[in-house]
N, CA, C and O of each residue as an XYZ file, in Angstrom:
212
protein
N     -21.798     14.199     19.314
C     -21.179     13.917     18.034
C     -19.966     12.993     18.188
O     -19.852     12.068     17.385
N     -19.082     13.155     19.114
C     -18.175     12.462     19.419
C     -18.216     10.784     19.786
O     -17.276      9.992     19.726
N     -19.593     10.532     20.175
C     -19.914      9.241     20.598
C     -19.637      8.236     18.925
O     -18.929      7.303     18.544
N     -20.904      9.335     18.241
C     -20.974      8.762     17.420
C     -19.886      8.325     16.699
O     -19.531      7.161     16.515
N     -19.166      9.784     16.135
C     -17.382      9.557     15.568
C     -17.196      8.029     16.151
O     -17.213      7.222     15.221
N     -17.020      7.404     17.466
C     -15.678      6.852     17.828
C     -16.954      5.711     17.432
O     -16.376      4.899     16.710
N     -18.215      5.331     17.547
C     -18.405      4.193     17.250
C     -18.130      3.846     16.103
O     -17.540      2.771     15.994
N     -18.483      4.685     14.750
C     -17.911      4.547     13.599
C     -16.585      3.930     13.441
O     -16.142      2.953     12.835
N     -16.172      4.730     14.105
C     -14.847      4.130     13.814
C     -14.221      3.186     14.198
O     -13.201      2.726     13.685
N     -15.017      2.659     15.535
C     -14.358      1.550     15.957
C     -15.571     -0.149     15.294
O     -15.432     -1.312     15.671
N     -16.806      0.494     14.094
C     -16.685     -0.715     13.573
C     -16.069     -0.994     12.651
O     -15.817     -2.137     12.268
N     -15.547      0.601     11.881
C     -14.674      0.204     10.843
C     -13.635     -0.802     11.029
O     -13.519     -1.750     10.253
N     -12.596     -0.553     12.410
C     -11.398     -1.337     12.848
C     -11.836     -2.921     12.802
O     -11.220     -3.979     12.671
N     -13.088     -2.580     12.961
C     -13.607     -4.367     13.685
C     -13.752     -5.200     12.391
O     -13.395     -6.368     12.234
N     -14.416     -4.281     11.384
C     -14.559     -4.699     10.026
C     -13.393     -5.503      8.925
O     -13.430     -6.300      7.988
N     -12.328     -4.689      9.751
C     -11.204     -4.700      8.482
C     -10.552     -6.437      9.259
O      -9.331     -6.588      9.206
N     -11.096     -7.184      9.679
C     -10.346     -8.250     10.393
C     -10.462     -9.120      8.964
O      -9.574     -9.089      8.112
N     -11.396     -9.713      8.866
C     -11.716    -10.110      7.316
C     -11.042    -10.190      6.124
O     -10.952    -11.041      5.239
N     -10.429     -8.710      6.384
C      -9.675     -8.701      5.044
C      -7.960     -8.963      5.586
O      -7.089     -9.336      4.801
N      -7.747     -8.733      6.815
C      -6.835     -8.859      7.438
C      -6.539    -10.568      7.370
O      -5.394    -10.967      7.162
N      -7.810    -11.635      7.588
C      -7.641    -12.382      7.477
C      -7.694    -13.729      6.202
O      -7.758    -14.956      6.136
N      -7.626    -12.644      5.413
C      -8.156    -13.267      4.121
C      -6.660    -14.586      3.091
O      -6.776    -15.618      2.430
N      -5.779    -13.948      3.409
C      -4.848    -14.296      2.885
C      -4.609    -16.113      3.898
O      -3.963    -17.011      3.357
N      -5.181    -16.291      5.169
C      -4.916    -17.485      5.712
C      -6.303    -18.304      5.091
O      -6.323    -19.515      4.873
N      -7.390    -17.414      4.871
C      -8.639    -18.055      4.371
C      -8.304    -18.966      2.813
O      -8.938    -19.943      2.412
N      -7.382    -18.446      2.281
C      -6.935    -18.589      0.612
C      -6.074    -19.918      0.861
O      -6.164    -21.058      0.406
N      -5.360    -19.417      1.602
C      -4.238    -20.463      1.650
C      -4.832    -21.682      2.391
O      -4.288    -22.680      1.918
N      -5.572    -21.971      3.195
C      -6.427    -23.319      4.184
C      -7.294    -23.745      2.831
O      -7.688    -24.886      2.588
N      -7.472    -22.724      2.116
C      -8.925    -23.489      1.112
C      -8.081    -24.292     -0.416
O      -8.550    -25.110     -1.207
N      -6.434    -23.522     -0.362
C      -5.804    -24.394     -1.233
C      -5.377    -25.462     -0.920
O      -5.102    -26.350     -1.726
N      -5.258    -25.537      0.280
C      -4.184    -26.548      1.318
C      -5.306    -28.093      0.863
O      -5.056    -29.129      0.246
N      -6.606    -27.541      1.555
C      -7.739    -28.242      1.969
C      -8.254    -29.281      0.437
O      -9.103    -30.158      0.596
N      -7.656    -29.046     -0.902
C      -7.806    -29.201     -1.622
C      -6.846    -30.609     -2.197
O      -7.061    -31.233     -3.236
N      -6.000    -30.812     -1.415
C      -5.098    -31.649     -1.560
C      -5.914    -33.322     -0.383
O      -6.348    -33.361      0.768
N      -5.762    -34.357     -1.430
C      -6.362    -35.420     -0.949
C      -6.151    -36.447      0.317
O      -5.463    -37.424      0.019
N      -6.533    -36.414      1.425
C      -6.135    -37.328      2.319
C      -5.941    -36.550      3.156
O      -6.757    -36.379      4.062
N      -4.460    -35.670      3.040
C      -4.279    -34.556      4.166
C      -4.242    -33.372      3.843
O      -3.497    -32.571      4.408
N      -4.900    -33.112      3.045
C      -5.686    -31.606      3.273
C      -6.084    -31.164      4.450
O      -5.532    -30.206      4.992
N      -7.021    -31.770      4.945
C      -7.896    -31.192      6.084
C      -6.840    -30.483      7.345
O      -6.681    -29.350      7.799
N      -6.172    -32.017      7.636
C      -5.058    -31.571      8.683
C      -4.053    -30.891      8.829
O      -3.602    -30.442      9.883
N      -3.511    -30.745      7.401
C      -2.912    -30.386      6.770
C      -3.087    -28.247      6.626
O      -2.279    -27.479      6.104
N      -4.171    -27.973      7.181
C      -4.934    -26.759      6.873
C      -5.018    -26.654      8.058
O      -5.855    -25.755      7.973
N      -4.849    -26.819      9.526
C      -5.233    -26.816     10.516
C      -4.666    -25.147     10.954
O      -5.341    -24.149     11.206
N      -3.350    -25.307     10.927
C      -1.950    -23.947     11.120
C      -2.862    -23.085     10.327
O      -3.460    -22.326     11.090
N      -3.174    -22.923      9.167
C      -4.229    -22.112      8.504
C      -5.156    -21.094      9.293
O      -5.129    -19.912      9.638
N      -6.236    -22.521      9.419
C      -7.308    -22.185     10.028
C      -7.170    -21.311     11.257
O      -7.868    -20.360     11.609
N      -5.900    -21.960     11.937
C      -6.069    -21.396     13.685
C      -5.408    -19.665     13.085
O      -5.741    -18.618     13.641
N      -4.560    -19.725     12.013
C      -4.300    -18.304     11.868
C      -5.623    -17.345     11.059
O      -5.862    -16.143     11.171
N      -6.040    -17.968     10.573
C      -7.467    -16.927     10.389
C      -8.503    -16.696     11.962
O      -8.725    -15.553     12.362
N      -8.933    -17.662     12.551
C      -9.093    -17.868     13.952
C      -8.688    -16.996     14.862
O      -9.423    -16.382     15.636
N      -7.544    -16.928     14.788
C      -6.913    -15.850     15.606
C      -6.919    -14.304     15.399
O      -6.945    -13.528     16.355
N      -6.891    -13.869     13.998
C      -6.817    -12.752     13.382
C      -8.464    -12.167     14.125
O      -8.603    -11.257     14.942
N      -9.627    -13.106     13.465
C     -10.807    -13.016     13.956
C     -11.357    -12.558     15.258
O     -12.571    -12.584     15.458
């Protein structure tokens, strides 16, 4: 029973990255929206969702 418990629980932990990383996902996709330098401009973004991941 115990196996099971800890796998549960350790996909829950794995799961919650997503939402953990959601707030850099929002902010790169507003950034990214701006003309010319968006893209690059979103980079600091990206690598912080990246990382969270």
């Amino acid at each position: 029973m115990k196996p099971l418990l800890f796998a549960a629980l350790a996909a829950a932990m794995l799961s919650g990255c997503g939402v953990m990383a959601a707030p850099c996902r929002v902010a790169s996709a507003g950034i990214k929206m701006v003309p010319l330098v968006g893209g690059v401009a979103a980079l600091p973004t990206d690598a912080c969702a990246a990382a969270i991941d």
